[in-house]
C-alpha positions, 0 to 999 in steps of 0.5 A, a space after each residue: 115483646 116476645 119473639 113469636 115462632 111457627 114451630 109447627 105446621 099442619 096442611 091439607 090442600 088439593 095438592 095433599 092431605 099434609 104439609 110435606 106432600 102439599 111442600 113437594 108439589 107446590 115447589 114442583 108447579 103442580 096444580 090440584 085444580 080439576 073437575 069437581 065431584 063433589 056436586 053437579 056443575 051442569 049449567 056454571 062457568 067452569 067445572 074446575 076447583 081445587 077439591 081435597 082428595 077423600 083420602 083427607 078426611 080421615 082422622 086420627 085413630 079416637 077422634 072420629 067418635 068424639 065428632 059426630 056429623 063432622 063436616 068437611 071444613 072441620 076434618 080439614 082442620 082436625 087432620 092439620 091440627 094433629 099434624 101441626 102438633 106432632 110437628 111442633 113436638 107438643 102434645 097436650 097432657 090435660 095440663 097448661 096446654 088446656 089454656 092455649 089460645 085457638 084462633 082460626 079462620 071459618 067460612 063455609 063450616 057444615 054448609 056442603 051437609 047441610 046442602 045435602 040433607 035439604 035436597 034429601 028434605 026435599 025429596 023425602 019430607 019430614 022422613 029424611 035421614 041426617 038432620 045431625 049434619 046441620 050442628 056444623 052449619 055455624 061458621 065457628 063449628 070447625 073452632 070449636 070442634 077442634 077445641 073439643 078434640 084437643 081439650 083445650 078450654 082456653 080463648 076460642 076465636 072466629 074470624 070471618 072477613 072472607 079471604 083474609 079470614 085466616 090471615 088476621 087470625 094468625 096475626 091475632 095469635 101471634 099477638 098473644 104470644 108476642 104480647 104475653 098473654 099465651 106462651 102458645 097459641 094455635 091459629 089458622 083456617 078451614 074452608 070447604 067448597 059448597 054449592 052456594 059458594 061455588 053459584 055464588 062466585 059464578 053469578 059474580 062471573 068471577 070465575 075461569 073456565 080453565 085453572 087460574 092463572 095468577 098475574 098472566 096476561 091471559 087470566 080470567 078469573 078465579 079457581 075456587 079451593 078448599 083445605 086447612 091449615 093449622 100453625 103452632 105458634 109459640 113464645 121464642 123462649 119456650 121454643 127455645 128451652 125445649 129444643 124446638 126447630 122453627 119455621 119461621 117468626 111471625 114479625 108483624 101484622 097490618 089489618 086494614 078496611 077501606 070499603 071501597 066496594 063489596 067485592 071490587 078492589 080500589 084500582 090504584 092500589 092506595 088502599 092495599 098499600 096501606 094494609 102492606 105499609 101497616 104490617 111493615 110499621 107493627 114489624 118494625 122493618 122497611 120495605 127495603 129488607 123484604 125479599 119474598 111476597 106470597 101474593 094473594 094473586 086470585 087471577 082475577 083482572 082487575 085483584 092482580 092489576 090492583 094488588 101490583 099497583 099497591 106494591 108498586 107503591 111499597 116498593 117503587 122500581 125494585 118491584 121488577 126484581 122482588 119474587 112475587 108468587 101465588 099459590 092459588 093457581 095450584 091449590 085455588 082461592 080457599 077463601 077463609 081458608 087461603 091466608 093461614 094456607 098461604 102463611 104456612 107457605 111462606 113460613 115454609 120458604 123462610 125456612 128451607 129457601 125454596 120460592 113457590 111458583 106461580 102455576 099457570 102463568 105463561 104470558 107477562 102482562 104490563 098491568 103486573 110488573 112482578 117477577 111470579 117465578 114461572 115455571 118450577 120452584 127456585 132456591 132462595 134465603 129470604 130472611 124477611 117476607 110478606 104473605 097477603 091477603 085482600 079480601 072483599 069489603 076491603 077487609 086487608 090483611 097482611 103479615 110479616 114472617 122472618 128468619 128466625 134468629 
């Protein structure tokens, strides 16, 4: 099989609207998580959310014309696609390119406009301005709005399954290249914060009133986020002949779906440990040669107690020593959007040994054995890490990124 390499990364996030910004204020234990402004929380369990500064939404001179009525789930994505492949060092001439893969993670789509063009309907009647904003509401909008962009007509792919929506969708991608139908293929995610998201996370009472605060004792729930992220993966040799400089290399993929419970996680771990054990046998490695996990880590109780029971059951009594961190308590839960955010993040610490901190953590809580790197960042060299995702259904993902030889 091909080696398959990230060799370029695009981010937008609340802590950024690129890769580096993002990089520099994760590793600094800064949080984007603040009141919303987006929409009216009168009346909801928190106020707080990861949004993405405005500033974000610009797009790339000449492409704002091509994307009429685009959403703000999709001008995530075109921001993180340009910077992806400017970072890679690949530009799309209207040759090959056009048949690369695109594979990405979608959610909500166009629902904030279309939320907003149904309250003017209400207040206005038949007389109300924008029905244009209701093209994106289709979950692939985002996908195929990018392929539109970048011309590319080759396989287009959405993957819905909630929170590992994104994480499956590189691990789709990677597939690709690794197996030799695509020499590069694009993957990642987009989501956007909407109301009925926002409602819906609140009526589970899955949500805190103040920032999420990953594996403390004193979590009580979920920080909502939004952003994209977009990967350039690429068949080593190509990589290789034009000079490329990777991140990191996409070793392997575990998915699993247990269906335990729409929306509660099997408490003793045995199902996610098979989603962990499943990447680790697709990468051909053991547990033993990880030494980073970036942990899906909502900051639920009962998701965090679940998710340590499963890596407890990976890795036994070395768990107390492994650095298991999560982002969300500084970009928050981005939903279809969180596990390519997350693997740009791990791909980004494979390659300049740098560990995230878990922001918001401050209290160790028994039900958590791990080590969150509290505080700020910590120098590192893992050669093999785990980037996780547990979604609800039990749809599981995880993927395997190492060092690159």
């Amino acid at each position: 099989m091909a080696e398959a390499w990230i060799t370029g990364i695009g981010l937008v996030s609340a802590l950024g609207a690129d890769r580096e910004t993002t990089w520099r204020e994760l590793l600094a234990g800064s949080t984007g998580i603040r009141p919303i402004t987006l929409f009216d929380t009168d009346g909801f369990r928190t106020r707080l959310a990861a949004q993405v500064d405005e500033a974000a939404l610009a797009l790339p001179d000449g492409w704002a014309a091509t994307v009429p009525h685009s959403s703000r789930a999709t001008r995530f994505a075109l921001a993180a696609a340009a910077e992806a492949l400017a970072d890679a060092g690949t530009a799309l001439d209207g040759g090959r390119e056009q048949a690369w893969p695109l594979v990405l993670g979608g959610g909500a789509a166009g629902l904030f406009e279309a939320e907003a063009f149904v309250a003017r309907r209400l207040r206005h009647g038949p007389r109300a301005r924008g029905v244009g904003e209701l093209v994106e509401v289709p979950q692939d909008s985002p996908t195929d709005r990018v392929g539109q962009v970048l011309g590319l007509c080759g396989p287009r792919l959405t993957v819905t399954t909630a929170c590992s929506s994104s994480t499956i969708a590189v691990g789709i991608a990677a597939e690709m290249v690794r197996d030799g139908e695509a020499e590069v293929a694009i993957a990642g995610g987009t989501d956007a914060l909407c109301r009925l998201t926002f409602a819906g996370f609140n009526s589970l009472r899955a949500v805190d009133a103040e920032a999420a605060k990953p594996f403390d004792r004193r979590r009580k729930g979920l920080s909502l986020g939004e952003g994209a992220a977009i990967l350039v993966i690429e068949d080593a040799r190509r990589a290789q002949r034009r000079g490329a400089r990777p991140y990191a290399s996409v070793l392997g993929c575990g998915v699993t779906g247990d269906a335990f419970h729409m929306t509660q996680p099997e408490p003793s771990g045995a199902a996610w440990e098979r989603t962990v054990r499943a990447a680790l046998a697709d990468a051909g490695i053991g547990a033993a040669e990880v030494e980073y996990v970036n942990a899906h880590g909502t900051a639920t109780e009962q998701n965090d107690a679940a998710e340590c029971a499963a890596y407890a059951r990976v890795f036994g009594e070395r768990l107390a020593r492994l650095p298991v961190s999560s982002v969300k308590g500084a970009i928050g839960h981005c939903l279809c959007g969180a596990g390519g955010m997350e693997a740009a993040v791990a791909a980004l610490t494979v390659a300049r040994g740098m560990l995230p901190p878990t922001a918001g953590f401050a209290e160790a809580d028994p039900a958590c054995p791990v080590d969150p790197v509290p505080g700020a960042a910590r120098a590192g060299a893992p050669a093999v890490v785990l980037s996780s995702s547990f979604a609800f259904g039990g749809n599981s993902a995880v993927l395997v990124l190492g060092r690159c030889a």
